[in-house]
C-alpha positions as CSV (number, residue, x, y, z in Angstrom):
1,X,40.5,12.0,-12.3
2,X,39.1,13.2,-15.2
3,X,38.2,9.9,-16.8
4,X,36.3,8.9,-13.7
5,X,34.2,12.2,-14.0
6,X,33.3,11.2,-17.5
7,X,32.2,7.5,-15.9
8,X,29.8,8.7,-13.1
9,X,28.8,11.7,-15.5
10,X,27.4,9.0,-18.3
11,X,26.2,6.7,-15.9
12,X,23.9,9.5,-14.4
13,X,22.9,10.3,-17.7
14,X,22.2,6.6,-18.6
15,X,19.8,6.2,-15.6
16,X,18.4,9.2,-16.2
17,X,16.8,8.0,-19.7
18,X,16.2,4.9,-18.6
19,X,13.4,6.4,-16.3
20,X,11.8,8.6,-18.8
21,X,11.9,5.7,-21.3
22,X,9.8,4.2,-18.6
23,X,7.5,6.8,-17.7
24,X,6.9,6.5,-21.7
25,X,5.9,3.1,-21.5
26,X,3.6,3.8,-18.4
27,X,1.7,6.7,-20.1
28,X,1.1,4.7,-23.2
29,X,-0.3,1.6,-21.3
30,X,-2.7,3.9,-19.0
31,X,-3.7,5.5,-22.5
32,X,-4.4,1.6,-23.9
33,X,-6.2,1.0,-20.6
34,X,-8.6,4.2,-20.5
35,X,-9.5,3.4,-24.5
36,X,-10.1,0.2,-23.3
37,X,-12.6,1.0,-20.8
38,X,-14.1,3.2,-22.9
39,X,-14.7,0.9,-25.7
40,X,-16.4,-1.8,-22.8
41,X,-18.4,1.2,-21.8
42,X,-20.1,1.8,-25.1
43,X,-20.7,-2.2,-25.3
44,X,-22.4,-2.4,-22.4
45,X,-24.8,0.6,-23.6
């Protein structure tokens, strides 16, 4: 009983950083893509 508490327990914790370490990722790309933009803006000026 208590062993399968401990299983479901860590495998709600495993998803749960799984999805921040993917959030990460996201914000860091849309970061990449606004300097991005911002570096074609000033090219085209």
């Amino acid at each position: 009983m208590l062993l399968s508490f401990l299983l479901v327990a860590s495998l709600m914790l495993a998803s749960c950083a799984k999805e921040e370490v993917v959030e990460e990722e996201e914000e860091e790309e849309e970061a990449v893509v606004e300097e991005e933009e911002e570096e074609e803006e000033e090219a085209v000026v």
